[in-house]
C-alpha positions in Angstrom: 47.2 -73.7 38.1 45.6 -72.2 35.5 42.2 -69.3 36.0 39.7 -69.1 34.1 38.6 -65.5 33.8 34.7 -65.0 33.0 33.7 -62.3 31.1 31.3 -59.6 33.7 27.6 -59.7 31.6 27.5 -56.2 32.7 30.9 -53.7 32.0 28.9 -50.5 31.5 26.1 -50.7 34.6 29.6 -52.1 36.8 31.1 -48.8 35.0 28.7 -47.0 36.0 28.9 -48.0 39.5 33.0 -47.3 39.6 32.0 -43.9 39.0 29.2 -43.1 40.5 30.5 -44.0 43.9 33.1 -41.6 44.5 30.8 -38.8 43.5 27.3 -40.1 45.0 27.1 -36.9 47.1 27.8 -34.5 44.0 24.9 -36.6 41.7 22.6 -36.1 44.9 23.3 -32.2 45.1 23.2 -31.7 41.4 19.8 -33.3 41.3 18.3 -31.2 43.9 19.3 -28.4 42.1 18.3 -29.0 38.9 14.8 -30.1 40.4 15.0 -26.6 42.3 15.9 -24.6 39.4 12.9 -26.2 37.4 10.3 -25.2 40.3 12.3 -21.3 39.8 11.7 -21.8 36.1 8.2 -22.9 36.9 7.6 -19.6 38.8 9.4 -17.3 36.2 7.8 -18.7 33.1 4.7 -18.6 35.6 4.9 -14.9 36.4 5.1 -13.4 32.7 1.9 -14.2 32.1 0.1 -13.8 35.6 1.1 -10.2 35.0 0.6 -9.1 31.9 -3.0 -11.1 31.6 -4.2 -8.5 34.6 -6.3 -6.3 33.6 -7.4 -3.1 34.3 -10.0 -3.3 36.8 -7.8 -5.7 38.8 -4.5 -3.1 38.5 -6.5 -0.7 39.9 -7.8 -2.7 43.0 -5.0 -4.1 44.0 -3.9 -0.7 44.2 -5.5 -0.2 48.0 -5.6 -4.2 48.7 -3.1 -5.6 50.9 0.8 -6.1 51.1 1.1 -8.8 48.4 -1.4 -7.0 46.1 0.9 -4.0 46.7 3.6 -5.4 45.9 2.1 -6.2 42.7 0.8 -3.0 41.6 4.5 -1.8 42.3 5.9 -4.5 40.0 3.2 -3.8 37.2 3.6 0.1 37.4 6.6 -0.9 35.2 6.1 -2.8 32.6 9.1 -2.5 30.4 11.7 -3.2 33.9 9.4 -6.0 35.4 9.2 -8.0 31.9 13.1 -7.3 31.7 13.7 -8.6 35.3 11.6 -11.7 34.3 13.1 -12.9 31.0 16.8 -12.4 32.5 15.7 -14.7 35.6 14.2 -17.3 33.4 17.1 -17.2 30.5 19.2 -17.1 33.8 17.9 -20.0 35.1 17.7 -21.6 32.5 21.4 -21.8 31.3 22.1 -22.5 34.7 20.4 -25.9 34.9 21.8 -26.9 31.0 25.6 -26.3 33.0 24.4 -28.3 36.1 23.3 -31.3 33.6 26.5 -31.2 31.1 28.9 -31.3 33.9 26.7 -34.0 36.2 27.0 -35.9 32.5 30.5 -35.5 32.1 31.2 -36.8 36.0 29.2 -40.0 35.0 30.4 -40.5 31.5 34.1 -39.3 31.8 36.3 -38.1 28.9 35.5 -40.6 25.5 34.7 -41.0 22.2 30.9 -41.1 23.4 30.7 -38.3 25.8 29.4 -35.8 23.3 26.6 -38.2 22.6 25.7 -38.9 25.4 26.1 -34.8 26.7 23.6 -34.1 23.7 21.0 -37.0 24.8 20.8 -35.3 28.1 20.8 -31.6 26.9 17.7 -32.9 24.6 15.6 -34.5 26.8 16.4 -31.2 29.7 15.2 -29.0 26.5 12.2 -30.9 26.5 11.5 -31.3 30.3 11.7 -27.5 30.6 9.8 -26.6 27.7 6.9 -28.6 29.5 7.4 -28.3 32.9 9.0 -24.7 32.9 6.9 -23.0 30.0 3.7 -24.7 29.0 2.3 -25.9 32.2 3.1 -22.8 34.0 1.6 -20.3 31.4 -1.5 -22.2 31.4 -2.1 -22.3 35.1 -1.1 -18.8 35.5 -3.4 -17.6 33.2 -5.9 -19.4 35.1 -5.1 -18.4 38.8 -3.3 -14.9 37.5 -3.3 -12.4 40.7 -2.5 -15.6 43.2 0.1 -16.4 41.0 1.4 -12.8 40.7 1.5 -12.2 44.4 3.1 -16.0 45.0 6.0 -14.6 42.6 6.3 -11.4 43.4 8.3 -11.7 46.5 11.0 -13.6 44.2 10.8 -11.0 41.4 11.3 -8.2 44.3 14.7 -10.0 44.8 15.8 -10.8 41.4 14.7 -7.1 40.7 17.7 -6.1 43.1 20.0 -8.8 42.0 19.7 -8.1 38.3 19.1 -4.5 38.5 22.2 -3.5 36.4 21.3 -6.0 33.1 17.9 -5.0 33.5 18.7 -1.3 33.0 21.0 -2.5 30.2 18.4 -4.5 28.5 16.3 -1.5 28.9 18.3 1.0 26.8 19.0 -1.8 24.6 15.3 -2.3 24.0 14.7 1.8 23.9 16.9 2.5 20.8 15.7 0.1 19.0 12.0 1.0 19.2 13.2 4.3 18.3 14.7 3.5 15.7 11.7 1.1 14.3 9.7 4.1 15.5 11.4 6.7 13.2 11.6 4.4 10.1 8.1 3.0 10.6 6.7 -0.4 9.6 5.5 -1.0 6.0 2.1 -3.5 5.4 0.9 -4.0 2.2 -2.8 -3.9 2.0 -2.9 -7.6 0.8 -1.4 -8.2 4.5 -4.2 -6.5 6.1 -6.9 -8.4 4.0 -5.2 -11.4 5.1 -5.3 -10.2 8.5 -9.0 -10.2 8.4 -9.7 -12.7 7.2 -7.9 -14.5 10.4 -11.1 -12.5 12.3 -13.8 -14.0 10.6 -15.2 -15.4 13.8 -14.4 -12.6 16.0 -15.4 -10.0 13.7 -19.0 -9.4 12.2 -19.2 -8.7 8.2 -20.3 -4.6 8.9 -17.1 -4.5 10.4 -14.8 -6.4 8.4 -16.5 -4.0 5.6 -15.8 -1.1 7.6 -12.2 -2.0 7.9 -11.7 -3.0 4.2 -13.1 0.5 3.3 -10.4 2.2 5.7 -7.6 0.3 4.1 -8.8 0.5 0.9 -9.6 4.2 1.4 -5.9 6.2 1.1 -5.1 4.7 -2.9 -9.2 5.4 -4.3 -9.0 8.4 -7.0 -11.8 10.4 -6.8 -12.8 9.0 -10.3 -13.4 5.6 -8.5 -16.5 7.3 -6.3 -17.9 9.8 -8.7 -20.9 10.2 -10.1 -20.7 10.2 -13.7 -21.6 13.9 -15.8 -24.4 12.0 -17.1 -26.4 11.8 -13.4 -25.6 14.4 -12.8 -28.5 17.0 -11.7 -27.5 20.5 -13.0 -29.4 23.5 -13.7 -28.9 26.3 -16.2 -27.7 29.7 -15.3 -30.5 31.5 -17.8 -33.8 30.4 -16.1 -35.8 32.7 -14.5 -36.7 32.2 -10.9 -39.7 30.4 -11.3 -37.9 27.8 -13.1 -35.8 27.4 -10.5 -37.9 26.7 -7.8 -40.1 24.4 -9.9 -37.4 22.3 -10.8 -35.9 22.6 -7.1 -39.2 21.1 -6.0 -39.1 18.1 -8.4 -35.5 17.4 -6.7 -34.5 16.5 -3.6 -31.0 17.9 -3.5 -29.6 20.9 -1.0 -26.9 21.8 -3.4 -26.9 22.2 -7.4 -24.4 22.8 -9.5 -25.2 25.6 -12.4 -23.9 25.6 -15.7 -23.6 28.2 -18.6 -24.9 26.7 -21.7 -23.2 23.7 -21.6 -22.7 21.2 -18.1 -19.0 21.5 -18.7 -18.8 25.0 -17.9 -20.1 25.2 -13.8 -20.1 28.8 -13.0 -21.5 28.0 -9.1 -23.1 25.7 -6.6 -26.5 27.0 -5.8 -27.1 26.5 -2.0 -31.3 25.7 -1.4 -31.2 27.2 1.6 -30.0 30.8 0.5 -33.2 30.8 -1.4 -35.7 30.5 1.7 -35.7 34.3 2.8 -36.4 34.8 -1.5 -39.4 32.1 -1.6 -41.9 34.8 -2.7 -39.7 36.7 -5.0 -41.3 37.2 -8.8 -39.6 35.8 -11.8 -37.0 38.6 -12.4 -35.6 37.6 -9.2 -31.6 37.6 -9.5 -31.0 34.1 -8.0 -28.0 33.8 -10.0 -26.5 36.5 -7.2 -26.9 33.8 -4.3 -24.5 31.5 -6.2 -20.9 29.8 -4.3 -18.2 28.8 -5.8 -17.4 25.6 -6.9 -14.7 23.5 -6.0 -12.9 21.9 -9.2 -10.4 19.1 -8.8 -9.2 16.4 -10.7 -10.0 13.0 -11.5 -6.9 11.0 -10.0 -7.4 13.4 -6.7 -7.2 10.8 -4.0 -10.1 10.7 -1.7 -8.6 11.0 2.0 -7.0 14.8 0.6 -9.9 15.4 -0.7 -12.0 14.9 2.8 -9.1 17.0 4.2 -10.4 19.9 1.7 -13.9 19.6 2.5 -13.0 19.6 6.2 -10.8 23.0 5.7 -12.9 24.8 3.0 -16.1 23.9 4.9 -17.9 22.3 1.4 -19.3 19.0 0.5 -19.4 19.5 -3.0 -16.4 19.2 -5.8 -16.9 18.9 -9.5 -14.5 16.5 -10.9 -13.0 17.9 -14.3 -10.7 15.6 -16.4 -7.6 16.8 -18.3 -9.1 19.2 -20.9 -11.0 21.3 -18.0 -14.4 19.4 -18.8 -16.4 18.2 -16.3 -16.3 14.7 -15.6 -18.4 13.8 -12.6 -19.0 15.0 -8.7 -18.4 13.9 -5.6 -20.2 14.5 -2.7 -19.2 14.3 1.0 -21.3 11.2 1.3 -19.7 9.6 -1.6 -16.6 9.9 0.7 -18.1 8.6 3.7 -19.7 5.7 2.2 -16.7 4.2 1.0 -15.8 3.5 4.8 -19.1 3.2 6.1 -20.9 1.7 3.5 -24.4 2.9 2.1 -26.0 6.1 3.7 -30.0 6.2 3.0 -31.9 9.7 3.8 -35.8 10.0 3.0 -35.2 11.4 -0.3 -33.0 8.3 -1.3 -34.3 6.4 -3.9 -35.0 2.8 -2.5 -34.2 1.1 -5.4 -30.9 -0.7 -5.4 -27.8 -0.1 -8.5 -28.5 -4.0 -8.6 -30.7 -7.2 -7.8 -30.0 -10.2 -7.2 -31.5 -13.4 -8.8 -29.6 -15.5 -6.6 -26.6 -16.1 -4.9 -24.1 -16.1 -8.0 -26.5 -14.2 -10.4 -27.0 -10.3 -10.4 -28.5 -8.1 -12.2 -26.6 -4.6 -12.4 -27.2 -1.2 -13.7 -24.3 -0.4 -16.5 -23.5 2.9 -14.8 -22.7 1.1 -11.5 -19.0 2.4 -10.5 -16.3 -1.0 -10.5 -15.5 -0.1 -7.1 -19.2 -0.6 -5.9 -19.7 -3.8 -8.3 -16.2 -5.0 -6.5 -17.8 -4.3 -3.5 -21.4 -6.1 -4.2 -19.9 -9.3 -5.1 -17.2 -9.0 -2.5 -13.9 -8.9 -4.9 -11.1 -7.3 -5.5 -11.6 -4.2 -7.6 -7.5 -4.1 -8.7 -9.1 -7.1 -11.1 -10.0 -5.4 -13.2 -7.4 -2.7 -13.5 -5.8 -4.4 -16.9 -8.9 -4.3 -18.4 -10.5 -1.3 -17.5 -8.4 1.3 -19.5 -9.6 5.1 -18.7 -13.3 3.4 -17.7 -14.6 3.3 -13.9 -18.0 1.7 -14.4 -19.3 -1.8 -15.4 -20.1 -0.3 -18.6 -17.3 1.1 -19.7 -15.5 -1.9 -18.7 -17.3 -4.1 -20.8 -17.1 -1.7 -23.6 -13.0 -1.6 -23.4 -13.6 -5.7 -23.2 -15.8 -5.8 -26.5 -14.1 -2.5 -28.5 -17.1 -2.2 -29.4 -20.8 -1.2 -28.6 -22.6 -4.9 -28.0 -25.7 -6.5 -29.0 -28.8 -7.2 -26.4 -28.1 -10.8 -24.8 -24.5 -11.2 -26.1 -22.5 -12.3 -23.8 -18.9 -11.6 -22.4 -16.7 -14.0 -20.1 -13.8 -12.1 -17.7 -12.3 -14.7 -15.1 -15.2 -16.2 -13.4 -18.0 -14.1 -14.0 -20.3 -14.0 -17.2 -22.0 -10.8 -18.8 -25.1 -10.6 -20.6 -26.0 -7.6 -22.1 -29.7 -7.0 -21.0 -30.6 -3.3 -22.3 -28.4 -0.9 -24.3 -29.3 2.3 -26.0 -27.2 4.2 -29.0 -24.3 5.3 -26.7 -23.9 3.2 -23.7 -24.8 -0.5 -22.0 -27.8 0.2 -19.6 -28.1 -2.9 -17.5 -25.9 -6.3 -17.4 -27.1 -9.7 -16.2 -24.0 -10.8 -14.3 -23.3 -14.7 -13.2 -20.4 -15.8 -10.8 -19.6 -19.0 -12.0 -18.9 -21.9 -9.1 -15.8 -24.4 -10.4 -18.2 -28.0 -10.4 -16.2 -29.4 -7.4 -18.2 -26.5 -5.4 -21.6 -26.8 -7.3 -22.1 -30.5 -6.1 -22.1 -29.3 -2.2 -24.5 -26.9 -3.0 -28.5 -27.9 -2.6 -29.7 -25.5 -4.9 -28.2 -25.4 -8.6 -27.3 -22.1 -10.2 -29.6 -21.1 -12.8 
């Protein structure tokens, strides 16, 4: 008699059954314990940041609070040996549950040609189920509910802590030497980082002090050249007036310290203090003021600014003449100067109200042709190394436009550099007096703008 054998509609799920029955117990246990090392991972992930997101105020109450806050204040008093003892529980863990799943896999699947695929299905979606449930989720609500959380966990990390106590203290001299060894070599940022950086801040940081920060950065590679005030502002007076002289040109200025020349502004012999006159007020003409003079303190123009602060700090002075490389003199710098490049500007009563430029609008400017680069940079908010190919030996918007032209330019001529537009609006026989400056806006810009630039 012959049989007719009919094919089963269902070989793998009948597989699947063959195999699964001698090992129902083991697929029951390994479950549990991949569910109960989830809830562990849970906790761990959990407890990193419940923490570390303490802060102060709490640390110091639970201090004196009861035997679970305690217990925390213990665990936080060290930091480097609790977040060791955390990450080697969770990494613990963690590995722990991939093994459970691979060999739970490999009971169900057997040896084949498609256990691998199978094996990297599972480890795949595990990688995804603990990433959610053991790291997300957890962070999250522990950042939320942070000192329940810390005292729920702490009674596990207490344990781990003495279980794991030898790889913790191994992770920790690990860790040690290499922060010694960052420490000693240091960490290098350019200052295009740092801008970058701060930009990132916009919305937590105000524009004073994203200016105050971009002055502090800036402030270690500016040349004293950068922040002088040219020889040609510069209020001098000469060493053969008598003392009446003196005092009436003292009274028609408002500075506390002049530099004196001898014939010509590039020989200084002193700084004359206005004070050490006071106790002289009522002296005749023949008075010998020139006695009461300081000395001055020379240095030269590619001097950077933070060394020279240091001087001022050690010599007690706020005063330097700036001399370029034949011994003239080509500007000063005052202790203000310095301080103004961090802090921006610094008005006194005597300070002349009148800005070094107006502005028409938002993209047009009128500046004055003595105005330093670094404080045009500064006014329109751009970078002042912009310039640096153009600039030659010059540090004012002047002489910049001067190196630009070669040559001395004509009243309302006009000279293009990147975006921004020059127009010369005053000049005299030996230098540009005042420049008409507009930023030009690329016409994608323009049309979201309600008011067109002039």
């Amino acid at each position: 008699m012959e049989t007719t054998v009919i094919d089963d509609p269902y070989p793998l799920m009948m597989s699947m059954t063959h195999l699964i029955g001698p090992h129902f117990w083991f697929f029951i246990t390994t479950g549990l314990s991949i569910f109960v090392l989830l809830v562990m991972s849970f906790i761990a992930s959990g407890s990193e940041i419940a923490f570390f997101s303490l802060d102060t105020e709490t640390i110091k109450r639970v201090k004196n609070g009861d035997s679970g806050e305690k217990m925390v204040y213990q665990l936080i008093s060290k930091p480097k040996r609790l977040l060791a003892n955390i990450l080697i529980l969770n990494n613990f863990i963690n590995v722990t549950m991939v093994l459970i799943t691979t060999i739970m896999v490999w009971k169900a699947v057997g040896k084949g040609e498609s256990e691998a695929g199978v094996i990297a299905i599972f480890t795949t979606i595990l990688s995804l189920v603990i990433v959610f449930f053991g790291e997300i989720i957890p962070k999250v609500f522990a950042r939320q509910n942070n000192l329940k959380f810390a005292k729920f966990s702490g009674r596990i990390l207490v344990v781990s802590e003495f279980l794991f106590k030898p790889l913790a203290w191994l992770l920790m001299s690990w860790s040690n030497i290499i922060e010694q060894r960052i420490h000693r070599k240091g960490y290098q940022i350019s200052a295009d980082e740092i801008y970058h950086i701060l930009e990132l801040t916009e919305k937590s940081t105000s524009k004073e002090e994203k200016d105050i920060l971009r002055g502090i950065v800036n402030f270690s590679s500016l040349t004293v050249k950068q922040v002088m005030r040219s020889r040609l502002d510069i209020t001098a007076f000469d060493l053969e007036m008598n003392f009446h002289e003196l005092m009436n040109n003292i009274n028609k200025n408002n500075f506390s310290r002049i530099p004196v020349y001898n014939e010509t502004i590039d020989k200084i012999e002193g700084i004359l203090y206005v004070k050490d006159l006071l106790p002289y007020i009522d002296r005749d003409e023949h008075f010998p003021w020139q006695d009461l003079l300081r000395p001055p303190h020379f240095v030269p123009e590619l001097k950077k600014i933070d060394g020279l602060l240091k001087e001022f700090q050690e010599m007690r002075v706020h005063m330097a003449i700036i001399v370029d490389e034949y011994g003239g003199t080509s500007g000063l710098v005052t202790l203000e100067d310095i301080i103004e490049e961090i802090v921006g500007e610094i008005k006194d009563e005597y300070d002349d109200d009148e800005l070094s430029f107006k502005e028409i609008d938002a993209n047009t400017f009128i500046f004055e042709g003595k105005t330093s680069l670094n404080d045009f940079a500064k006014a329109l908010d751009i970078d002042v190394n912009r310039f640096e190919e153009f600039k030659g030996e010059s540090e004012s918007l002047g002489g910049l436009l001067l190196e630009i032209n070669h040559n001395l330019p004509n009243v309302g001529q006009e000279i293009s550099l990147s975006n921004l537009t020059f127009t010369i609006n005053s000049v005299d026989r030996k230098r540009i007096k005042r420049v008409r400056v507009k930023r030009n806006i690329p016409p994608a810009t323009l049309d979201d703008k309600t008011n067109k630039v002039d």
